[in-house]
C-alpha positions, 0 to 999 in steps of 0.5 A, spaced: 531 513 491 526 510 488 519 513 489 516 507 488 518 505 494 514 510 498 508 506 501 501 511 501 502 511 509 509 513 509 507 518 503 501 521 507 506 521 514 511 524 511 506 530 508 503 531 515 510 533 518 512 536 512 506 541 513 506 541 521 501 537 522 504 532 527 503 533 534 509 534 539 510 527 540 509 524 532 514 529 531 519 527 537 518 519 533 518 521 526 525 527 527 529 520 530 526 515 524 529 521 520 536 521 524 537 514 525 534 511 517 539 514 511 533 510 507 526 513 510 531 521 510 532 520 503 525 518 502 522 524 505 528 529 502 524 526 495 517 528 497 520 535 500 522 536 493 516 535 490 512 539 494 516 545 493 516 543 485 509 545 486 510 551 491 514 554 486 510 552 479 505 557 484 510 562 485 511 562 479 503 564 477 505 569 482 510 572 479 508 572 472 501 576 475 505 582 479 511 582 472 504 584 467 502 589 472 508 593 472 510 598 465 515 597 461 522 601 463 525 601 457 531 596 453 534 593 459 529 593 462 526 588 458 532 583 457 532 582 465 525 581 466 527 576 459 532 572 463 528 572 469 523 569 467 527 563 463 530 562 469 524 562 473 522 556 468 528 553 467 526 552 475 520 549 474 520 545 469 525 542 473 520 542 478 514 539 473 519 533 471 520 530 478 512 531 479 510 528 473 516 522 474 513 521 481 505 521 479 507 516 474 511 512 479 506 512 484 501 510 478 504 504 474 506 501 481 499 500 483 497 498 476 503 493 477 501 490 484 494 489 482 497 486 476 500 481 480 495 480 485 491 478 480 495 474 476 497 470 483 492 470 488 486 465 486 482 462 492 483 457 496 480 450 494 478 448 500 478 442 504 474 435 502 467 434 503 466 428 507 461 428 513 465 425 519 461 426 524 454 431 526 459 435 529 462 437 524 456 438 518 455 446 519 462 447 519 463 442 511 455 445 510 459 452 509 465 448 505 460 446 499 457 453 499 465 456 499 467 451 493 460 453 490 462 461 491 456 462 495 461 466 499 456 470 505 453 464 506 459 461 508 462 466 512 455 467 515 456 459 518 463 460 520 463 466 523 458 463 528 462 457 530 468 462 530 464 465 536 464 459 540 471 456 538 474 463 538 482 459 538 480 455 532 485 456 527 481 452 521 475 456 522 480 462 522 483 461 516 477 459 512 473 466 514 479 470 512 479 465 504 471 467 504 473 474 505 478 475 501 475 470 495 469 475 497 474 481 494 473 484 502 481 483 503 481 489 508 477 485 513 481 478 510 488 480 514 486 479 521 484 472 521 490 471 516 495 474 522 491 471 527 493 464 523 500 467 521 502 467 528 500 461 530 507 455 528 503 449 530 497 451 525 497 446 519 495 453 514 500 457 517 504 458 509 497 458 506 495 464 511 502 467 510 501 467 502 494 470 502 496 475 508 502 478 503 497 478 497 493 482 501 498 487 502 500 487 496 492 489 493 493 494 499 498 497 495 503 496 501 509 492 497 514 493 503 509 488 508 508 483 502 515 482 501 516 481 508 509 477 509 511 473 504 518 471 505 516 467 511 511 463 507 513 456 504 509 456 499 513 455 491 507 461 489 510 465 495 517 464 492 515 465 485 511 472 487 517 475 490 520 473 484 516 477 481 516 483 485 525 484 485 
């Protein structure tokens, strides 16, 4: 199993079952995840292993404490406790390996999507504008301030028009590019969800890729692959390339 397939949401899910810390129903649903998927029941064996590497590093320390109290009880006696403590190592040196590999991991995995998110994401160009009637001057105002990266002013216009025109896919769109672009991803994906589900909507690629970019800046790969695979747009294509 690769411990880079292991999401922050998994990994904090599987420590708080590991330390019985799930109510009775979390744990009745986790057990039959655990039955039911070879996959998440490798992963958990993974984090169990380390766990109990750092149990037994602790162990350790305790034993090492209780063997320098004791007297020395002659030549055999001292060759048992030689073995015994190589052994002990052996163990744990074992023990450090899948730590260190597994702290490594974790850490290059989310150095490599912040990576690639950087390298992918660059905000959406916004629409032309051109004034087609009084109605829509707020609307193409709040582009100009957009494309000028005057992000809050813009966000400030589109979410008041959002209000009254709640089912607006455009303006849901838009708000979630100034977020985004406005580096506030968290908050981006609803309004790309909200577009991501609506199959009539002309920005419904766009808001998929942005969607999965999100995901990956959350360090949630497994999301962004599956977001990702349902946009049409060649960057979408070219990013899931590159996260294989």
């Amino acid at each position: 199993m690769d411990l880079n397939d292991i999401s922050q949401e998994e990994l904090e899910r599987i420590e708080a079952y590991l330390n019985h810390m799930l109510s009775e129903d979390e744990v009745v649903a986790f057990e039959k995840r655990l039955k039911n998927d070879n996959t998440f029941s490798e992963k958990v064996e993974d984090i169990k292993k380390t766990i109990t590497g750092i149990e037994t590093q602790a162990l350790k320390e305790q034993l090492d404490s209780f063997h320098d109290q004791l007297p020395s009880a002659g030549k055999n006696s001292t060759t048992f406790g030689k073995k015994l403590r190589h052994l002990q190592w052996r163990r744990i040196a074992a023990a450090a390996v899948v730590i260190i590999a597994a702290g490594s991991l974790w850490f290059f995995n989310m150095n490599a999507n912040e990576d690639l998110y950087n390298e992918f994401y660059s905000p959406d160009p916004g629409l032309p504008t051109t004034m087609s009637s009084n109605d829509s001057y707020e609307f193409y105002n709040a582009m100009v301030s957009y494309k000028r990266g005057e992000y809050e002013e813009a966000l400030k216009i589109w979410k008041n028009q959002l209000d009254i025109k709640a089912d607006n896919d455009t303006l849901t769109y838009f708000v979630g590019s100034a977020l985004m672009a406005n580096q506030q991803e968290n908050q981006a994906i609803s309004y790309f969800q909200n577009v991501a589900t609506q199959d009539k909507s002309v920005f419904k690629s766009d808001a998929l890729y942005y969607l999965g970019l999100a995901y990956l800046k959350n360090d949630q790969k497994e999301k962004a692959i599956e977001t990702l695979k349902q946009s049409k747009m060649p960057e979408a294509k070219d990013l899931l390339e590159n996260l294989k």
